[in-house]
N, CA, C and O atoms as a Tripos MOL2 file, in Angstrom:
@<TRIPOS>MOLECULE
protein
  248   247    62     0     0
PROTEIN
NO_CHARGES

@<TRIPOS>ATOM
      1 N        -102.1880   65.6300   16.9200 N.3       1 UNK1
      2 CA       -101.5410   66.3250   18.0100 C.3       1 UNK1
      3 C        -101.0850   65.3340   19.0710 C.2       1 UNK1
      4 O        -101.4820   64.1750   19.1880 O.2       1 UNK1
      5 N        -100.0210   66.0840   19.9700 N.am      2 UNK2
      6 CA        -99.0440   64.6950   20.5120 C.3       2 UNK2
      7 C         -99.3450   65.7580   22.2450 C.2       2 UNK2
      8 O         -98.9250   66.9060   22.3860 O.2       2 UNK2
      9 N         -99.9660   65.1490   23.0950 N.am      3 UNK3
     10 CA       -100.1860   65.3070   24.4730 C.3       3 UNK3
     11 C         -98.8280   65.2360   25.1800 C.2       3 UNK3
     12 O         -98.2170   64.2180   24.8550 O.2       3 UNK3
     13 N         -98.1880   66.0070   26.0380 N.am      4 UNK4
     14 CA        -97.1830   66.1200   26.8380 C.3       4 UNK4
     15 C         -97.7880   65.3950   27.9180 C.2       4 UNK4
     16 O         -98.7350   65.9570   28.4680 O.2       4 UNK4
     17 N         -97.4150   64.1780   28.3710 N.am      5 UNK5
     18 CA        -97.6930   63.5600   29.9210 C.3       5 UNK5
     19 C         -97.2300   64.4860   31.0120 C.2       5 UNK5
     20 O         -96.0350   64.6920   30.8000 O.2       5 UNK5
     21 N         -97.5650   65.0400   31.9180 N.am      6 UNK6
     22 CA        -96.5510   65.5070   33.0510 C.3       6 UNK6
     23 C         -96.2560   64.1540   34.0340 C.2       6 UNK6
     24 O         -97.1450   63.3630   34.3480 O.2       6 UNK6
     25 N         -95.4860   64.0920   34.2670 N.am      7 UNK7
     26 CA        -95.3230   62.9250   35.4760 C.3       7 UNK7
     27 C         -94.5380   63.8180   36.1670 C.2       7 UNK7
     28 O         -93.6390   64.5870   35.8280 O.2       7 UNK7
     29 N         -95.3630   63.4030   37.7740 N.am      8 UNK8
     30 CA        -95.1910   63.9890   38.8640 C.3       8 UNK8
     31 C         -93.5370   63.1740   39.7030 C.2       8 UNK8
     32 O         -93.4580   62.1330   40.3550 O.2       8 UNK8
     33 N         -92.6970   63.9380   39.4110 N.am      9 UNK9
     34 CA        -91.2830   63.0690   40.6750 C.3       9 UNK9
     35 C         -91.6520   62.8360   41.9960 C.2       9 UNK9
     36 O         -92.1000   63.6040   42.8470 O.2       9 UNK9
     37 N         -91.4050   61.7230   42.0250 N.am     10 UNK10
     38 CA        -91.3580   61.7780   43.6340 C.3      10 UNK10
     39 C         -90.5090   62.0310   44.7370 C.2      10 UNK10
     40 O         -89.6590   61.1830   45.0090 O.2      10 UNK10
     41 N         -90.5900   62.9420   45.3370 N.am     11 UNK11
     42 CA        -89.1870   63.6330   46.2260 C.3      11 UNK11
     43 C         -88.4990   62.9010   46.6320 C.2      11 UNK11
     44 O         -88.8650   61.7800   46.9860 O.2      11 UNK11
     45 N         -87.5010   63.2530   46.6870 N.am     12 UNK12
     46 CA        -86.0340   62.5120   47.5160 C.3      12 UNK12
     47 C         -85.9860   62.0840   48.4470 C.2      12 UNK12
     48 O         -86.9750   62.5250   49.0320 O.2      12 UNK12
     49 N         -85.3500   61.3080   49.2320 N.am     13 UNK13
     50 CA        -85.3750   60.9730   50.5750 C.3      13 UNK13
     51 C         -84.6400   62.5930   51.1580 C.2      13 UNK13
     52 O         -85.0610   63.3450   52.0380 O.2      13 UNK13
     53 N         -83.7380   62.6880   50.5060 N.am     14 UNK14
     54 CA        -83.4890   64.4130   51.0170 C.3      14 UNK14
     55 C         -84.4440   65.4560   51.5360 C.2      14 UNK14
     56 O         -84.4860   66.0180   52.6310 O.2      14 UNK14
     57 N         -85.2580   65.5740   50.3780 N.am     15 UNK15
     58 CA        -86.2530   66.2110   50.0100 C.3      15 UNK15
     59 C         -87.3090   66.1500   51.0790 C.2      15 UNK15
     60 O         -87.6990   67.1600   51.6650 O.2      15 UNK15
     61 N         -87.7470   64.9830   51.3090 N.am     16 UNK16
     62 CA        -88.4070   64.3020   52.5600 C.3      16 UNK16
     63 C         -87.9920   64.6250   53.7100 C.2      16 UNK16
     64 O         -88.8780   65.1070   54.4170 O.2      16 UNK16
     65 N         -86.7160   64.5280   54.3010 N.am     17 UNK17
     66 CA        -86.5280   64.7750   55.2140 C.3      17 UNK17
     67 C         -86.3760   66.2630   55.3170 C.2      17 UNK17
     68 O         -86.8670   66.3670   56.4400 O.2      17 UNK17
     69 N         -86.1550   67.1310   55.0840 N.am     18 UNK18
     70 CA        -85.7990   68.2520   54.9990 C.3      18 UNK18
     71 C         -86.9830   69.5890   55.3010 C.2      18 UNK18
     72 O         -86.9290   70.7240   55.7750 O.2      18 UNK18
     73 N         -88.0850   68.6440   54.6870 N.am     19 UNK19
     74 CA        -89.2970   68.8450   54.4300 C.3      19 UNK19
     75 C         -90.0300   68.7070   56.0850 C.2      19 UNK19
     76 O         -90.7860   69.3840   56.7820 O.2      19 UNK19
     77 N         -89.3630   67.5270   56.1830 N.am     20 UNK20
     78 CA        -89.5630   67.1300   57.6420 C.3      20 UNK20
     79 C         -89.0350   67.9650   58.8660 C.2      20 UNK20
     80 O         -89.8150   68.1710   59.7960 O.2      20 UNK20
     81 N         -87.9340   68.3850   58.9090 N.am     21 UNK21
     82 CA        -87.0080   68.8080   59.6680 C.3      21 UNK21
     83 C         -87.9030   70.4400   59.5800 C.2      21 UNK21
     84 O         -88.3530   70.9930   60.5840 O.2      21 UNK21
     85 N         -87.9980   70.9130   58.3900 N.am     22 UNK22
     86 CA        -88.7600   72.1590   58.9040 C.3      22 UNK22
     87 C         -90.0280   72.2800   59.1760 C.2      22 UNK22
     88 O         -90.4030   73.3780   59.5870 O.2      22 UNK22
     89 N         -90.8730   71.3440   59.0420 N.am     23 UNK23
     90 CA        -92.2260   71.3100   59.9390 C.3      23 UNK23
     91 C         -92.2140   71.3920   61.2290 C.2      23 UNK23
     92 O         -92.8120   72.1380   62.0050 O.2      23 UNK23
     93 N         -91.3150   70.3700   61.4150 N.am     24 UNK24
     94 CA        -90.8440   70.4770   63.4500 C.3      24 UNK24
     95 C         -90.1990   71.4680   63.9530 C.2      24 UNK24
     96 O         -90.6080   72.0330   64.9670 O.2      24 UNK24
     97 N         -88.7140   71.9530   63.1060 N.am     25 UNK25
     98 CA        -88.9670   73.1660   63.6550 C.3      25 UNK25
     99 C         -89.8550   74.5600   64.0140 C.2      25 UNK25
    100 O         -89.8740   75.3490   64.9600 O.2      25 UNK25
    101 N         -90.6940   74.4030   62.5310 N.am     26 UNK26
    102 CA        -91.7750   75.3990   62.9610 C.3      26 UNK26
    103 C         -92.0520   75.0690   63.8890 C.2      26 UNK26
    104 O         -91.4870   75.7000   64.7830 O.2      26 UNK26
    105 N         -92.9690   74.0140   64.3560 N.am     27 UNK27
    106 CA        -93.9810   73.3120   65.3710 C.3      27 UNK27
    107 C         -93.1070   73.6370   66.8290 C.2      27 UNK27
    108 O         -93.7230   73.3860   67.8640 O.2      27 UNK27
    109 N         -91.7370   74.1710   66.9590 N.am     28 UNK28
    110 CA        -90.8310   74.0280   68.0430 C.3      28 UNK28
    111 C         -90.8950   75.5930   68.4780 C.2      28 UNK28
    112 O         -90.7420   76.0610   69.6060 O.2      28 UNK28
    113 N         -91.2830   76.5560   66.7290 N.am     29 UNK29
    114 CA        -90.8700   77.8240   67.0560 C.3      29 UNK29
    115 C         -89.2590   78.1750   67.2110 C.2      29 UNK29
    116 O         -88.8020   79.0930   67.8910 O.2      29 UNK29
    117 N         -88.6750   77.4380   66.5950 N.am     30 UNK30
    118 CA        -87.2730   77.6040   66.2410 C.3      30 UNK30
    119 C         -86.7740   78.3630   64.8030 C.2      30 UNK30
    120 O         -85.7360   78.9970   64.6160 O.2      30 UNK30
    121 N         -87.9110   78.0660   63.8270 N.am     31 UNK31
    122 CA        -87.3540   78.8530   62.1300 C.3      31 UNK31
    123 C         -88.3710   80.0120   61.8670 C.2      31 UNK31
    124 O         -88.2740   80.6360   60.8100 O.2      31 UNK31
    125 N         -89.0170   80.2240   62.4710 N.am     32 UNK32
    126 CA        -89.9620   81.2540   61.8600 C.3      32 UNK32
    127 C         -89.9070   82.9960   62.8130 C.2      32 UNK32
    128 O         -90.1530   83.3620   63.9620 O.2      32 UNK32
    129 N         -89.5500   83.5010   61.8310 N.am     33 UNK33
    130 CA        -88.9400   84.9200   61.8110 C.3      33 UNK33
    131 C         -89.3230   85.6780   63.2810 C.2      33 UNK33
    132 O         -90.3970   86.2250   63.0310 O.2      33 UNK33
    133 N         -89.0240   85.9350   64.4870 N.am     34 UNK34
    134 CA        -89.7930   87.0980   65.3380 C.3      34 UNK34
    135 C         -90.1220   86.0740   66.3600 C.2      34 UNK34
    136 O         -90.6180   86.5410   67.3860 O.2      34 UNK34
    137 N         -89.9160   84.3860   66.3100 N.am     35 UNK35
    138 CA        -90.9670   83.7390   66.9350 C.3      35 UNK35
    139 C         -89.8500   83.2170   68.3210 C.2      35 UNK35
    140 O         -88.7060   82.8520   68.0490 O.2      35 UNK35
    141 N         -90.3750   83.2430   69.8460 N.am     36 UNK36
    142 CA        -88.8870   82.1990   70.2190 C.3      36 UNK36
    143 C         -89.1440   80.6840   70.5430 C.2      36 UNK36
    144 O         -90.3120   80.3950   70.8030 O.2      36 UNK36
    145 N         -88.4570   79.9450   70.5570 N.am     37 UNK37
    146 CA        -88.2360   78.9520   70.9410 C.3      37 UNK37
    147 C         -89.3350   78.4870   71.6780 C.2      37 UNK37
    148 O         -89.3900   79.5120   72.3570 O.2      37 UNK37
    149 N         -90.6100   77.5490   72.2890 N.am     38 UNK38
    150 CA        -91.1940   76.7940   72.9230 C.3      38 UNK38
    151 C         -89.8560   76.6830   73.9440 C.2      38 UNK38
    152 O         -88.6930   76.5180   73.5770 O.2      38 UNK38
    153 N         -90.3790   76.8290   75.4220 N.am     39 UNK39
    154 CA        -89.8280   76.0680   76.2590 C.3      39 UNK39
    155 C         -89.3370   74.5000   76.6230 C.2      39 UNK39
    156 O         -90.2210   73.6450   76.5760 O.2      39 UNK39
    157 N         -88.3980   74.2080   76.8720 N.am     40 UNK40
    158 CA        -87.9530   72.8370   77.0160 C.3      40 UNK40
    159 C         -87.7420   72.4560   75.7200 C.2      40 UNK40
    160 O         -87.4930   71.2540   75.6230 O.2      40 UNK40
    161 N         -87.7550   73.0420   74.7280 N.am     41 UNK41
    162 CA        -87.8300   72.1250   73.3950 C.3      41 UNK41
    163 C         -86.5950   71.1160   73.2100 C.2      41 UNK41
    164 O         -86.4610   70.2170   72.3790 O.2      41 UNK41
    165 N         -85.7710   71.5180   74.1880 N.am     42 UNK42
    166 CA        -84.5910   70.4940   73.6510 C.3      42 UNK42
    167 C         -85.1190   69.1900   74.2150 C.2      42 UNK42
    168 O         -84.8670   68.1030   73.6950 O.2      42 UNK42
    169 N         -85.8720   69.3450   75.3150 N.am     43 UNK43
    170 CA        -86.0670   68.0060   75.8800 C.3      43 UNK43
    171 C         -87.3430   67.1950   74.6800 C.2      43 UNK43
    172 O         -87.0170   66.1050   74.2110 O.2      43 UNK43
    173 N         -88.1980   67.5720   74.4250 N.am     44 UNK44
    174 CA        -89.5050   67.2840   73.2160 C.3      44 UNK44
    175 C         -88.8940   65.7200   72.1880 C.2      44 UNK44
    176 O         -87.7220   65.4570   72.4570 O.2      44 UNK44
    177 N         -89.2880   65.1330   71.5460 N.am     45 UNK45
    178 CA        -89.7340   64.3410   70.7930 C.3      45 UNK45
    179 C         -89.4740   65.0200   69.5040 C.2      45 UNK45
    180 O         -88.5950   64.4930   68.8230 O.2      45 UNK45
    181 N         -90.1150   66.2010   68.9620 N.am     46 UNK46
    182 CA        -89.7260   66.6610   68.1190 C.3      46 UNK46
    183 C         -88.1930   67.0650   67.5790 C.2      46 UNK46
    184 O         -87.5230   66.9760   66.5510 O.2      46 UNK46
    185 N         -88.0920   67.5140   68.8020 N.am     47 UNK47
    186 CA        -86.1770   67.8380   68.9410 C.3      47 UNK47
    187 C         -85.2340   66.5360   68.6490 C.2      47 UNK47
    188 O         -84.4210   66.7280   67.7440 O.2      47 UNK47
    189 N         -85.2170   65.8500   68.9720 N.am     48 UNK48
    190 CA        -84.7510   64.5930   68.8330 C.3      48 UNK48
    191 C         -84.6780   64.0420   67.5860 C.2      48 UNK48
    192 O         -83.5840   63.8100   67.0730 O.2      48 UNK48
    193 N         -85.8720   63.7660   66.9510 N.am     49 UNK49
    194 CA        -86.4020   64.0380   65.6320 C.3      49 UNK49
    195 C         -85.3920   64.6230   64.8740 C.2      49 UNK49
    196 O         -84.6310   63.9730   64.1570 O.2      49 UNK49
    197 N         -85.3630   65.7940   65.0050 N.am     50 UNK50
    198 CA        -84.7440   66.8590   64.3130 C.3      50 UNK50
    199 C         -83.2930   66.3820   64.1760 C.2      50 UNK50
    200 O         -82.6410   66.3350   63.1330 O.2      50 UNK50
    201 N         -82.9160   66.0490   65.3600 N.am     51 UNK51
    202 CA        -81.2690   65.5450   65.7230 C.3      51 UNK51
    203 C         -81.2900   64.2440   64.5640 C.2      51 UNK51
    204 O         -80.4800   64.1920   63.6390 O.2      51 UNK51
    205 N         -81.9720   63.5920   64.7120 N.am     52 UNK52
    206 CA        -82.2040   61.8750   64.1000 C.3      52 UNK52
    207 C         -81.6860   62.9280   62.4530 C.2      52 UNK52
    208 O         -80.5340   63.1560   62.0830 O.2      52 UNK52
    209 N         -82.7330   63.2860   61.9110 N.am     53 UNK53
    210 CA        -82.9330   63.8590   60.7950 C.3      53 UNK53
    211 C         -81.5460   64.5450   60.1420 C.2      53 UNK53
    212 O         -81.3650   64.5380   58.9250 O.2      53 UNK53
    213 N         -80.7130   65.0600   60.9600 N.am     54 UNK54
    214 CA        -79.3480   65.6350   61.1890 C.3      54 UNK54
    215 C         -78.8470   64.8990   60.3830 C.2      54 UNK54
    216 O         -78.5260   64.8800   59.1940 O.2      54 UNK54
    217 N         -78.8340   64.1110   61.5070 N.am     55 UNK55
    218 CA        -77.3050   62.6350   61.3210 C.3      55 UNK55
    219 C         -78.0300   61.8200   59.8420 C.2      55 UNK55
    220 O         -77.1170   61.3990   59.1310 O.2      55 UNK55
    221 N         -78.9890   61.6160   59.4410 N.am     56 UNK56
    222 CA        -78.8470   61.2220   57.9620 C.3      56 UNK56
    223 C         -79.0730   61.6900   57.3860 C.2      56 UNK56
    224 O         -79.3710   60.9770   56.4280 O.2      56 UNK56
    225 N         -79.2850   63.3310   57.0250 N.am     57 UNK57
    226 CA        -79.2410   63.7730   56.0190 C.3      57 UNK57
    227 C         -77.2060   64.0650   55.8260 C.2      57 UNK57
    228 O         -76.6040   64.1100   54.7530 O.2      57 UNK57
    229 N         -76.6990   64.1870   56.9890 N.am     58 UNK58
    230 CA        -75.1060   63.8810   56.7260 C.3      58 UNK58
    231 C         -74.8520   62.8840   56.1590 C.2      58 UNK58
    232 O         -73.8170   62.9540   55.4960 O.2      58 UNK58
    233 N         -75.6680   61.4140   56.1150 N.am     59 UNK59
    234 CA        -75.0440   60.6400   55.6160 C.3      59 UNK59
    235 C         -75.2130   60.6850   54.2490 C.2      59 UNK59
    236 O         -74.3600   60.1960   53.5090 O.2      59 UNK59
    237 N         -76.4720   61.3520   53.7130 N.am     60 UNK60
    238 CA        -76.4060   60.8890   52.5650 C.3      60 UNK60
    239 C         -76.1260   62.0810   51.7870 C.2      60 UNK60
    240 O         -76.1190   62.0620   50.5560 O.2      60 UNK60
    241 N         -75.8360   63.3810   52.6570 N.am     61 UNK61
    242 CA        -75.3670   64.4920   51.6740 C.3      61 UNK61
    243 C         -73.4350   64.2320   51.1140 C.2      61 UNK61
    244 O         -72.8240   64.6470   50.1290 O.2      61 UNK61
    245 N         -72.9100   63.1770   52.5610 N.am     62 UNK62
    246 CA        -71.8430   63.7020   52.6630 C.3      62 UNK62
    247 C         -70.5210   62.7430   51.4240 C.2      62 UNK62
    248 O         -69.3490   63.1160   51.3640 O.2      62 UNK62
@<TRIPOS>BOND
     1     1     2 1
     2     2     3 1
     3     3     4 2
     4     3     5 am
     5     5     6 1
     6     6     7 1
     7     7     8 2
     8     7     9 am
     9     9    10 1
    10    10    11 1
    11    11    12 2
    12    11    13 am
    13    13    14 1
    14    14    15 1
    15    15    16 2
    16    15    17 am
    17    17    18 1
    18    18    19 1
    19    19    20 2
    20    19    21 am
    21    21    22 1
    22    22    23 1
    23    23    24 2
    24    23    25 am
    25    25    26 1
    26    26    27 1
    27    27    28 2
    28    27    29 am
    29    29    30 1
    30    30    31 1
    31    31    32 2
    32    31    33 am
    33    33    34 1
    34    34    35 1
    35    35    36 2
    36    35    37 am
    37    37    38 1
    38    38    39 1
    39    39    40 2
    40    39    41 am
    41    41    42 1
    42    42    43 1
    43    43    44 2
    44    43    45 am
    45    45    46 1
    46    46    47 1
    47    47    48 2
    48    47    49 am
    49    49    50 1
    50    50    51 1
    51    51    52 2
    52    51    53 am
    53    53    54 1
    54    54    55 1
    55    55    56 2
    56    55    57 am
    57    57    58 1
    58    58    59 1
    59    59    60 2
    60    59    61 am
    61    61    62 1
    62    62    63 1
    63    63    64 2
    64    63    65 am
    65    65    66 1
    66    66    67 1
    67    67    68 2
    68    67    69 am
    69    69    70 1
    70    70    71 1
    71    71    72 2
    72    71    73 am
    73    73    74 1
    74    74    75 1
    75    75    76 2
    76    75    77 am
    77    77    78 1
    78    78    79 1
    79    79    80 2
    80    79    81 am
    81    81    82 1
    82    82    83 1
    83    83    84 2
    84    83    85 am
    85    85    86 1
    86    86    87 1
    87    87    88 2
    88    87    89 am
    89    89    90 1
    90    90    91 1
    91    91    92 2
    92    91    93 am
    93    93    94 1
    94    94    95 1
    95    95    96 2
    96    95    97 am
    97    97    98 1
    98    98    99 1
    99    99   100 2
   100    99   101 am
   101   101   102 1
   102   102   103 1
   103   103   104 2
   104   103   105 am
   105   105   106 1
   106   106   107 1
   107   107   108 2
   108   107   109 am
   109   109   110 1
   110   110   111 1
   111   111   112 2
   112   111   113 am
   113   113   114 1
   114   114   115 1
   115   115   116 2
   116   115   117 am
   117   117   118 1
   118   118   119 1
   119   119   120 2
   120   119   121 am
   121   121   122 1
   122   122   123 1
   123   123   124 2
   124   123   125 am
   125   125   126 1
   126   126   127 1
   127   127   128 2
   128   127   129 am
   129   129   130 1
   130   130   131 1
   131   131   132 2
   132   131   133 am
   133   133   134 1
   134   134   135 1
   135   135   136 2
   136   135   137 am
   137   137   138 1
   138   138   139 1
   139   139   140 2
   140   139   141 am
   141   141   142 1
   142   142   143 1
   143   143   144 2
   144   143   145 am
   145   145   146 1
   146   146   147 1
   147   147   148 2
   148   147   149 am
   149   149   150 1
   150   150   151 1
   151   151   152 2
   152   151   153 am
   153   153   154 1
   154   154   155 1
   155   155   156 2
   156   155   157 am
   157   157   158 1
   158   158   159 1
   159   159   160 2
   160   159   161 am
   161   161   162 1
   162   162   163 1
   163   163   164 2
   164   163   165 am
   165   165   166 1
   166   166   167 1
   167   167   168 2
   168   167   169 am
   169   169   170 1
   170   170   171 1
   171   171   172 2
   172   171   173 am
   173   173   174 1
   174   174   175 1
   175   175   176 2
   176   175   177 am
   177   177   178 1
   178   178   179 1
   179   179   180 2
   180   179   181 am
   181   181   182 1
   182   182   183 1
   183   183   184 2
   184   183   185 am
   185   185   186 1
   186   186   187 1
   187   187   188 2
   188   187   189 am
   189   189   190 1
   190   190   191 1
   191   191   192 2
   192   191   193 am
   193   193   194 1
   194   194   195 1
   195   195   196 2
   196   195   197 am
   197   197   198 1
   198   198   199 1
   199   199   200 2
   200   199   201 am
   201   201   202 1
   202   202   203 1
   203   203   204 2
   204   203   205 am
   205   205   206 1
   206   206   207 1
   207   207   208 2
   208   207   209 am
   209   209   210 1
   210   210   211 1
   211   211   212 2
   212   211   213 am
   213   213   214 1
   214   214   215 1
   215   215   216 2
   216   215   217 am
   217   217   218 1
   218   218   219 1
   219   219   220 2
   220   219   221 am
   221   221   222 1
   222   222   223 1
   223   223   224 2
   224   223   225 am
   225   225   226 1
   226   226   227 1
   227   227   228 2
   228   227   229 am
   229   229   230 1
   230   230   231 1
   231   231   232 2
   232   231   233 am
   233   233   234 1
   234   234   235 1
   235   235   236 2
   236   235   237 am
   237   237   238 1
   238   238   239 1
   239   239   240 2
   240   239   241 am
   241   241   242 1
   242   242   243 1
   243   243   244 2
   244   243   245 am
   245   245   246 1
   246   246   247 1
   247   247   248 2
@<TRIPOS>SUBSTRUCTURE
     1 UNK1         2 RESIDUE 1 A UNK
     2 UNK2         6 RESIDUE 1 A UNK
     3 UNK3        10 RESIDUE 1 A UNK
     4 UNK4        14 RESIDUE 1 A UNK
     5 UNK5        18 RESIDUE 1 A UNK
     6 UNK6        22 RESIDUE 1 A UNK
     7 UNK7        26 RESIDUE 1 A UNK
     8 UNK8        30 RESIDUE 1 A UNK
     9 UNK9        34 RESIDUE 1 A UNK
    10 UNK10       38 RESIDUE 1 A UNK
    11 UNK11       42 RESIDUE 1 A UNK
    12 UNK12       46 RESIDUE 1 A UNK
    13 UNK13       50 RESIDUE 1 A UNK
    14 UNK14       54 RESIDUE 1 A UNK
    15 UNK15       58 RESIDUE 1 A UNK
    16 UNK16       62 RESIDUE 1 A UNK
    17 UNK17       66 RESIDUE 1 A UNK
    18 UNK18       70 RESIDUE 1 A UNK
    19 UNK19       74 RESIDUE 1 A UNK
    20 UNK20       78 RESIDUE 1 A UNK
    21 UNK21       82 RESIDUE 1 A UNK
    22 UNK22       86 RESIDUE 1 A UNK
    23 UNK23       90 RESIDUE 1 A UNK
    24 UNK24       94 RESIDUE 1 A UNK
    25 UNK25       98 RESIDUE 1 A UNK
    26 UNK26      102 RESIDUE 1 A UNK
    27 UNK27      106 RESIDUE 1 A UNK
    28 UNK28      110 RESIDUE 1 A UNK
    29 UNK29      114 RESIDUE 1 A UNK
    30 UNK30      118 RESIDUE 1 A UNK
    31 UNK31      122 RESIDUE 1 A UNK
    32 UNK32      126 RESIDUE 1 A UNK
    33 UNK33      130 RESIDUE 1 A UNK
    34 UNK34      134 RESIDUE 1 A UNK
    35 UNK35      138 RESIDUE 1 A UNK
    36 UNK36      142 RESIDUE 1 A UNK
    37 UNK37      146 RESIDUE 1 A UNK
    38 UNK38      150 RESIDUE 1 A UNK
    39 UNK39      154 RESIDUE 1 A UNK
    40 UNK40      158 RESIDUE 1 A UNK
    41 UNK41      162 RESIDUE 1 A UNK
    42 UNK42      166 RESIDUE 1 A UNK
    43 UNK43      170 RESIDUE 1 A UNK
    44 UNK44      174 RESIDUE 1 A UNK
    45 UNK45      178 RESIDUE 1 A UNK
    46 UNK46      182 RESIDUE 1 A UNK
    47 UNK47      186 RESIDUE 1 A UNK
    48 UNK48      190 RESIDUE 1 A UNK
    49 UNK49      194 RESIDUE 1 A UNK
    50 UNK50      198 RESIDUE 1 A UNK
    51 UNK51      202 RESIDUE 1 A UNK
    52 UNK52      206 RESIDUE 1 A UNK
    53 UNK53      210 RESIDUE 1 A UNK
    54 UNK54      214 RESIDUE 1 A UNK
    55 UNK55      218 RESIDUE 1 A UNK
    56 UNK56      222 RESIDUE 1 A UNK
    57 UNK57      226 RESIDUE 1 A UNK
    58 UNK58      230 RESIDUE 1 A UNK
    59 UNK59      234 RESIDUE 1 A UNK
    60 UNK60      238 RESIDUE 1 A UNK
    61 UNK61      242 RESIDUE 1 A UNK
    62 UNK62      246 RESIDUE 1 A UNK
């Protein structure tokens, strides 16, 4: 008998970021259904983040 290996992929830099981008928004209260916005969030670290995350996932979708 012949064993199937699974090998695990390792995500994309896409994948990664994307992954990324919606943790912070949760954490901002920006994607999750009913919830609003954290105050100031535009000003936050996270937000910024998010912006950063923007601009290269354009680069490498586009």
């Amino acid at each position: 008998m012949t064993e199937k290996t699974e090998t695990k992929k390792e995500p994309t830099e896409v994948e990664k970021l994307v992954k990324e981008k919606i943790s912070l928004a949760k954490k901002l209260g920006l994607m999750d259904q009913g919830t609003k916005p954290n105050e100031g969030y535009e000003e936050t670290d996270e937000y910024k983040r998010i912006n950063e995350i923007d601009l290269k996932l354009w680069e490498l979708i586009k």
